[in-house]
C-alpha positions in Angstrom: 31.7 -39.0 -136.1 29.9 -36.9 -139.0 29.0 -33.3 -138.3 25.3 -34.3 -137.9 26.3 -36.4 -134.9 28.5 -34.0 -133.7 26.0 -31.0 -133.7 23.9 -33.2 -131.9 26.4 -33.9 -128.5 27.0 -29.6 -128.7 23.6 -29.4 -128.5 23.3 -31.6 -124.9 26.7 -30.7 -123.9 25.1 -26.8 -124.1 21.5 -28.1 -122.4 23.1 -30.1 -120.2 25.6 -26.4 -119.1 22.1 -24.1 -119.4 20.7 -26.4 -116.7 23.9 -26.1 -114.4 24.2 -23.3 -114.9 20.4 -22.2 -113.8 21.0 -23.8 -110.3 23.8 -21.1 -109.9 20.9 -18.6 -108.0 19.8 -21.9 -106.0 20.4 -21.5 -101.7 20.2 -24.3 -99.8 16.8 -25.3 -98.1 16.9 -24.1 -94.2 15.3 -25.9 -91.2 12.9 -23.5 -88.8 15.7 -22.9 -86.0 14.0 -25.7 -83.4 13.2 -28.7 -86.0 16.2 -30.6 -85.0 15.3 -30.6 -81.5 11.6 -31.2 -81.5 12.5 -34.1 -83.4 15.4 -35.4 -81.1 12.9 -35.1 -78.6 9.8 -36.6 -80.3 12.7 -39.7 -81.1 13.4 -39.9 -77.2 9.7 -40.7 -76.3 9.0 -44.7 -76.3 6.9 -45.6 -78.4 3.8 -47.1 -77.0 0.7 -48.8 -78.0 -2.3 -47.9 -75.7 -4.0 -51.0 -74.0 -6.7 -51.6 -75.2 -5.1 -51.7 -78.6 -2.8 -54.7 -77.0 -6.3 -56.3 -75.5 -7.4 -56.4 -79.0 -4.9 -57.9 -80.6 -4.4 -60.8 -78.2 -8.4 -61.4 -78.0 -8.5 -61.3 -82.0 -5.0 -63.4 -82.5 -6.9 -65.8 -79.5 -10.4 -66.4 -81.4 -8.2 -67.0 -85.0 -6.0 -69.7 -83.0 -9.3 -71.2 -81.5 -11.4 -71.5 -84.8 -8.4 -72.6 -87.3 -7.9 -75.4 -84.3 -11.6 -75.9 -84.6 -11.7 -76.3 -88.6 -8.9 -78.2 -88.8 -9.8 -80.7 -86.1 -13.0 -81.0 -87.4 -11.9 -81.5 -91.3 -9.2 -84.2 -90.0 -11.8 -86.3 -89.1 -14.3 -86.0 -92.0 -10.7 -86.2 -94.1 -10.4 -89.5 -92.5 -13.3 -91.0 -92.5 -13.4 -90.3 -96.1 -10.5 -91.9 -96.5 -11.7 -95.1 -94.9 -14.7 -95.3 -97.3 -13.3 -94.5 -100.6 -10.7 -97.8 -99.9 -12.9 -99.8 -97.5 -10.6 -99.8 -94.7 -12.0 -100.8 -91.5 -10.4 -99.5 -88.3 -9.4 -103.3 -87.4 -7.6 -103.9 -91.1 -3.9 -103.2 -91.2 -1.7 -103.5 -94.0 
């Protein structure tokens, strides 16, 4: 190592101790005395969804079933029939 290089590390080895050293004064954080029990006890409640969020959900998850059913039903035929024209097939032919 030259001196340049050298001069540089002292100079982060002495940042690097001037920051250390200014969490010397530091405490540690502390909790209001009842935290730890109010959460305890807000993690012993169930947790549960009100129902007329769960109505909803099922009526919504019910009327996305009922019109992807409807779409693709309705495509599969229109899917096949054009099918049937683009090669000519009639519904007798077989290969």
């Amino acid at each position: 190592m030259n001196s340049r290089q050298i001069d540089k590390y002292m100079e982060k080895e002495q940042w690097k101790d001037e920051v250390l050293n200014s969490l010397k004064g530091m405490k540690e954080a502390e909790p209001s005395a009842f935290l730890f029990t109010r959460i305890e006890a807000q993690l012993q409640k169930p947790a549960a969804m009100p129902q007329w969020q769960l109505s909803l959900a099922t009526i919504v998850l019910a009327l996305l079933f009922a019109a992807n059913a409807l779409i693709i039903f309705k495509n599969g035929k229109k899917a096949v029939q054009t099918v049937n024209q683009e090669y000519r097939i009639s519904s007798f032919q077989s290969y």
